[in-house]
DOPABA-312902 format. One record per residue (C-alpha): x, y negated, z negated. Coordinates in pm, whole numbers. Layout:
((X,Y,Z)),
...
% end
This chain:
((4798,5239,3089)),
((4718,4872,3164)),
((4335,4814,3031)),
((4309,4432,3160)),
((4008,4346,3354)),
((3869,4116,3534)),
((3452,3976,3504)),
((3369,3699,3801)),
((3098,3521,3634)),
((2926,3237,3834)),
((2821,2964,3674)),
((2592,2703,3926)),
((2597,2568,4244)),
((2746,2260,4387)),
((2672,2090,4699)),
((2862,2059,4948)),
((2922,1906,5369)),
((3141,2253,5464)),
((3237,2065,5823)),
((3339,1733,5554)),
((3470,1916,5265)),
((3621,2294,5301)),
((3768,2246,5652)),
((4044,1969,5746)),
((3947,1736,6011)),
((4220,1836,6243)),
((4098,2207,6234)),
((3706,2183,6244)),
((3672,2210,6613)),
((3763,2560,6597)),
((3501,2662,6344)),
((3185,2469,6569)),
((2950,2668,6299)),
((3065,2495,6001)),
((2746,2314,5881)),
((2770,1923,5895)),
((2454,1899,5595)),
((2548,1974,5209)),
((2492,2341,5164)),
((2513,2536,4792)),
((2824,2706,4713)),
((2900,2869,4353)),
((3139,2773,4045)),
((3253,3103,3940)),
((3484,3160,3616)),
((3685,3479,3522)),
((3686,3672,3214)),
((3965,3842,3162)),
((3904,4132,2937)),
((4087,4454,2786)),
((4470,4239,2717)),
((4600,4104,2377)),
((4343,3828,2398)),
((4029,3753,2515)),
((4124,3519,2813)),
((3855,3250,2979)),
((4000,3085,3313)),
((3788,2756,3309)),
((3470,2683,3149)),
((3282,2628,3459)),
((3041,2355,3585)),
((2780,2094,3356)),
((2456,2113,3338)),
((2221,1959,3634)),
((2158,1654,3533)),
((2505,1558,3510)),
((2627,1728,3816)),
((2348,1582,3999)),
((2366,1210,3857)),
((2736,1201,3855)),
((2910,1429,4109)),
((2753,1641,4436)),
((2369,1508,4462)),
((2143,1822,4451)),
((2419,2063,4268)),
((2190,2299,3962)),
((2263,2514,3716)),
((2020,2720,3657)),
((1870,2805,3355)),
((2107,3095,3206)),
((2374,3042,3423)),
((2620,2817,3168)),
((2896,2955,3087)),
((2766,2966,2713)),
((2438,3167,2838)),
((2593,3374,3077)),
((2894,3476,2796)),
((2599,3605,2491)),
((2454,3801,2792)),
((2749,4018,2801)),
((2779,4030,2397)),
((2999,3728,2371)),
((2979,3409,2203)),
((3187,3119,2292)),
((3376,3132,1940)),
((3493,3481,2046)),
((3728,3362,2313)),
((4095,3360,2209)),
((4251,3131,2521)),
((4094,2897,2825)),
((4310,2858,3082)),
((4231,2582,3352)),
((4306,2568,3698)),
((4252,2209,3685)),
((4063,1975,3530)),
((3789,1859,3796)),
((3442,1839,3633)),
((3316,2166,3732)),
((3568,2373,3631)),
((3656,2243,3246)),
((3216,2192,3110)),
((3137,2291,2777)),
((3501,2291,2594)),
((3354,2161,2264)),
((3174,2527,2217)),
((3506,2686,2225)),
((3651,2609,1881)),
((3877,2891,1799)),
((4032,2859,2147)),
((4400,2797,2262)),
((4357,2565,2570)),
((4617,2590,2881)),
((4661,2340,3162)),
((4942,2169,3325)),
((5138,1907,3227)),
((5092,1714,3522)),
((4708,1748,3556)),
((4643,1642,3175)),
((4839,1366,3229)),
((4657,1258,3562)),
((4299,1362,3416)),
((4370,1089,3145)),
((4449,869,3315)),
((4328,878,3689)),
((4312,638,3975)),
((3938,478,4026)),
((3888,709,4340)),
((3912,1007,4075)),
((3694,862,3804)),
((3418,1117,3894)),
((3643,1456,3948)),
((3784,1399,3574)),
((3453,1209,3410)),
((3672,922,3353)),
((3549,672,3024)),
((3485,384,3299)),
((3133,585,3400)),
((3052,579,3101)),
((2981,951,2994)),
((3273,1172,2751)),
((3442,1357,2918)),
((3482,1767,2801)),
((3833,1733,2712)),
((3778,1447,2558)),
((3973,1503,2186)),
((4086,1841,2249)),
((4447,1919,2197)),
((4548,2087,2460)),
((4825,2333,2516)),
((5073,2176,2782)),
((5291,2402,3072)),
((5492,2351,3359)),
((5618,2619,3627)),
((5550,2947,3638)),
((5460,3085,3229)),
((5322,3417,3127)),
((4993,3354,2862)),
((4972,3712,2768)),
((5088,4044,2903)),
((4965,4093,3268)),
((4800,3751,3287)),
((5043,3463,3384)),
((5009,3085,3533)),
((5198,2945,3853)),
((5185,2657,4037)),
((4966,2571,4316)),
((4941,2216,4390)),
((4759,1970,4605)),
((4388,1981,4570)),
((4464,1818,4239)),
((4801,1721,4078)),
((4834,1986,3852)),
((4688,2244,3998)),
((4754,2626,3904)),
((4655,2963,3984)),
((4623,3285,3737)),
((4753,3587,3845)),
((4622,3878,3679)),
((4782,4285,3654)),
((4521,4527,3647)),
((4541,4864,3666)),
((4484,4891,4073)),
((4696,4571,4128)),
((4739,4197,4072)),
((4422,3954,4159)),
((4527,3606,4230)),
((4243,3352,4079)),
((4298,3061,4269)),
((4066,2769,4131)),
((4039,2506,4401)),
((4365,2571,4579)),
((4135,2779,4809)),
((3786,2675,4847)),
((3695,2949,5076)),
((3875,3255,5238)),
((3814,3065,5600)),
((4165,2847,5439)),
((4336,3173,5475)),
((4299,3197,5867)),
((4588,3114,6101)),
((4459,2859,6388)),
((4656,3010,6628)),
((4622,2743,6935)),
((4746,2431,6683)),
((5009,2696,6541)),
((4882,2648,6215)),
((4921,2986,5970)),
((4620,2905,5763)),
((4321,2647,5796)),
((4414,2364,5530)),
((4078,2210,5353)),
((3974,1782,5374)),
((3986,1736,5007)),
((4327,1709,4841)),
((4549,1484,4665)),
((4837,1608,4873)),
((4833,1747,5202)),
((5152,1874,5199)),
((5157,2026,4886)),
((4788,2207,4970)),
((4951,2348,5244)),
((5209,2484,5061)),
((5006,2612,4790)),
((4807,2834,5061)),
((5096,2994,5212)),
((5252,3070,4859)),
((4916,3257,4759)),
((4875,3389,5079)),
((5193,3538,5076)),
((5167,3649,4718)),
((4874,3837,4753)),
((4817,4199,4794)),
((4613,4110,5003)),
((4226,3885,5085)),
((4047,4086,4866)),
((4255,4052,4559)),
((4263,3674,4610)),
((3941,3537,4417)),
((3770,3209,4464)),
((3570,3007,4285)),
((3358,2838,4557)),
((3346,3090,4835)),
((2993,3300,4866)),
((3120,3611,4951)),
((3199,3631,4616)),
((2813,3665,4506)),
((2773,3994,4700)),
((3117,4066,4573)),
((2998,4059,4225)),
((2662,4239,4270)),
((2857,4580,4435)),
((3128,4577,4180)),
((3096,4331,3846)),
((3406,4416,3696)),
((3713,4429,3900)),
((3977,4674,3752)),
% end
């Protein structure tokens, strides 16, 4: 019997426009209530529990000061709420974790990394790369020397895929491009089906719905590195999923309640 579980755990909140940010430009005329002022959204993580290893996908978001100074003005994390805190409430400590796999490597999704020193890290090839060497317009995502801060992966070896790559039994990577250049998605076998953690590649579960009267078969976000590929990305997980409830986000709120009625998803 499969025993791999999965624990949403959020870790902050980061500001942000939803009519600016989490719709596309083309499509925000048919969602009229999507706020046009920053609004708080959560960073969750997942801990994967109950496989051959204890499995982390991404480390989560930094602490206020930083997120405030140097990414989405007004984004917390509240006391207890880092991924470190919210790991020895459960019984964990950071050293326990066996592998981290990232979605990506944006600033509030890799925080913390130096804690975990008996882990295995896992990103793409193609976002390492990038984070290390970004354009100016990405210096903040990726925490880039030029600002003048370290960056979390800053030092780490990191462990280096491509395509679609199994981690452990039940919990495998694929690729999901276009909010970032490396961008991938964890898929994850449990014993009542397969969740789909998505990172960024879906900021909310609005990006799933069709826009009928533009012909459009989902509702693409306005922040990307590729259009195309976002697009792309959407319809693959879309299309991979069981179905909207076993896709899991890390920035849409529904996922708060979600994790109040049910804390472990199995």
């Amino acid at each position: 019997m499969n025993t791999v579980r999965i624990r949403p755990i959020n870790t902050g909140f980061v500001t942000m426009v939803p009519s600016l940010y989490l719709y596309h430009h083309s499509a925000i005329k048919y969602y009229p209530n999507a706020s046009q002022k920053a609004e708080e959204f959560p960073v969750f993580t997942y801990l994967i529990e109950g496989g051959e290893k204890l499995v982390l996908v991404d480390t989560g978001m930094s602490d206020t000061r930083r997120a405030d100074t140097y990414h989405h003005p007004g984004s917390y994390q509240p006391k207890g709420m880092s991924i470190i805190e919210q790991l020895q409430e459960i019984g964990y400590k950071p050293t326990d974790i066996d592998i981290v796999v990232f979605t990506h490597l944006h600033w509030d999704h890799c925080f913390y990394m130096d804690q975990f020193t008996n882990a295995q890290f896992i990103v793409h090839a193609k976002e390492y790369a990038f984070a290390m060497d970004p354009i100016p317009l990405y210096y903040k995502s990726y925490e880039a020397p030029e600002l003048g801060i370290v960056r979390p992966f800053e030092g780490i070896a990191m462990t280096l895929v491509e395509g679609e790559t199994e981690i452990i039994p039940h919990v495998r990577v694929f690729e999901t491009p276009g909010h970032s250049v490396g961008h991938q998605a964890v898929e994850v076998d449990t014993n009542s089906g397969s969740y789909i953690i998505c990172g960024d590649a879906i900021f909310i579960l609005d990006n799933l719905k069709p826009i009928e009267q533009i012909h459009y078969d989902i509702t693409p976000p306005n922040r990307y590195v590729d259009i195309v590929e976002t697009w792309q990305s959407i319809e693959k997980i879309k299309n991979r999923a069981q179905g909207e409830d076993w896709i899991l986000t890390c920035h849409d709120r529904s996922m708060l309640q979600r994790v109040k009625d049910n804390p472990i998803l199995d």
